[in-house]
C-alpha positions as CSV (number, residue, x, y, z in Angstrom):
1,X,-30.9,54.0,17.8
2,X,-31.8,56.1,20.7
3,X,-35.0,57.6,19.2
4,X,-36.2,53.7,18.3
5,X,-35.3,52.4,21.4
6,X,-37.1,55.3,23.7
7,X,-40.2,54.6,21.1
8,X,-40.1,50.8,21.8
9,X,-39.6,51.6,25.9
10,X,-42.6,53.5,26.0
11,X,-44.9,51.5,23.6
12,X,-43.7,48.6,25.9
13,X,-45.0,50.4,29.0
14,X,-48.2,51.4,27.2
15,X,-48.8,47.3,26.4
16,X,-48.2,46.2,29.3
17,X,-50.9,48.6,31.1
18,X,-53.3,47.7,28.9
19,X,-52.4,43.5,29.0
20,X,-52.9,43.9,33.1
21,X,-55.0,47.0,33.4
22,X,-57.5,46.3,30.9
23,X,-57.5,42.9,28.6
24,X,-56.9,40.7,31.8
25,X,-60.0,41.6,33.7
26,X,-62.2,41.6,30.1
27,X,-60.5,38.2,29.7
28,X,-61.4,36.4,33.3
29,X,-64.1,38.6,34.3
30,X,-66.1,39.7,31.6
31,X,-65.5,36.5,29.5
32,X,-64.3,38.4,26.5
33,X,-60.9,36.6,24.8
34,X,-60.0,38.8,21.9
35,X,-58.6,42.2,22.8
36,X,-56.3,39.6,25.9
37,X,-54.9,38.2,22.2
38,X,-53.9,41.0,20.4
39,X,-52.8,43.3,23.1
40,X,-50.8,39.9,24.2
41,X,-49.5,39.2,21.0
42,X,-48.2,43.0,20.6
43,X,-46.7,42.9,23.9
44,X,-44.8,40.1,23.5
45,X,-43.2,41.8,20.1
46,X,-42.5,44.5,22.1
47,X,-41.0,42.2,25.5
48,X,-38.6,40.8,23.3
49,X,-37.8,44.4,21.0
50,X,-37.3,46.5,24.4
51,X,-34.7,43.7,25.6
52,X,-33.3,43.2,22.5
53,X,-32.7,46.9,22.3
54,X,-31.7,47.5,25.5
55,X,-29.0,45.4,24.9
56,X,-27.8,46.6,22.2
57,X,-28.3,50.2,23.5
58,X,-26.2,49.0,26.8
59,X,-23.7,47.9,24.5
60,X,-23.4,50.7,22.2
61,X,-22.8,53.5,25.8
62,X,-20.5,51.3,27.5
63,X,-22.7,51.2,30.5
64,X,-21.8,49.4,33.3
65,X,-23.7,46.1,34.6
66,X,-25.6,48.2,37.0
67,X,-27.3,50.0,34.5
68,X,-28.2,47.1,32.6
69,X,-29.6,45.0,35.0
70,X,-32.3,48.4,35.9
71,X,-33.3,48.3,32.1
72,X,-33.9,44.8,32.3
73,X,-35.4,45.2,35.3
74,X,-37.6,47.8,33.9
75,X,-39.3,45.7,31.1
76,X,-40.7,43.1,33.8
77,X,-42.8,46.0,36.4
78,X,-45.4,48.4,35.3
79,X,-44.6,51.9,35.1
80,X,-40.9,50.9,35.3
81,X,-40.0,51.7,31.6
82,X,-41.7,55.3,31.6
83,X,-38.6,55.5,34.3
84,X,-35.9,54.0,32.5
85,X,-36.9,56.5,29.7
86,X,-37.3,59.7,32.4
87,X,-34.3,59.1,34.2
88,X,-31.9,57.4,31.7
89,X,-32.3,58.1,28.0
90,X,-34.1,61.4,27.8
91,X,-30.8,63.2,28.2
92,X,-28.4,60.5,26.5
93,X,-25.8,61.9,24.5
């Protein structure tokens, strides 16, 4: 569960990069719609995975509702789930 869940974190991050730091501008400044709709699409999947699992993963530790709310937190600001993973799951028994 852990291994899955850092994987989807990460992958997450990754999307998200490239949805704001790359598709976006091609999208509204260089006119060009298709790589906005698949990095979109994939983001999305992996929105709803990473919360899904962090649930789940919350659930599982017994964490308190602190530590939930920073891995929900996480999966709406760039950068934030390369964090999450850094700080809170890399040394997760």
């Amino acid at each position: 569960m852990l291994k899955l869940f850092r994987t989807t974190a990460i992958l997450e991050g990754i999307s998200y990069l490239l949805l704001f730091g790359l598709t976006m501008p091609l999208k509204y400044w260089g006119e060009i719609l298709e790589p906005n709709k698949i990095v979109g699409y994939a983001h999305g999947v992996l929105f709803i995975a990473y919360v899904v699992l962090a649930l789940l993963f919350w659930w599982q530790k017994k964490w308190g509702i602190k530590r939930l709310f920073i891995l929900m937190i996480a999966s709406l600001l760039p950068f934030a789930t390369f964090y999450v993973d850094k700080k809170y799951l890399q040394n997760v028994n």
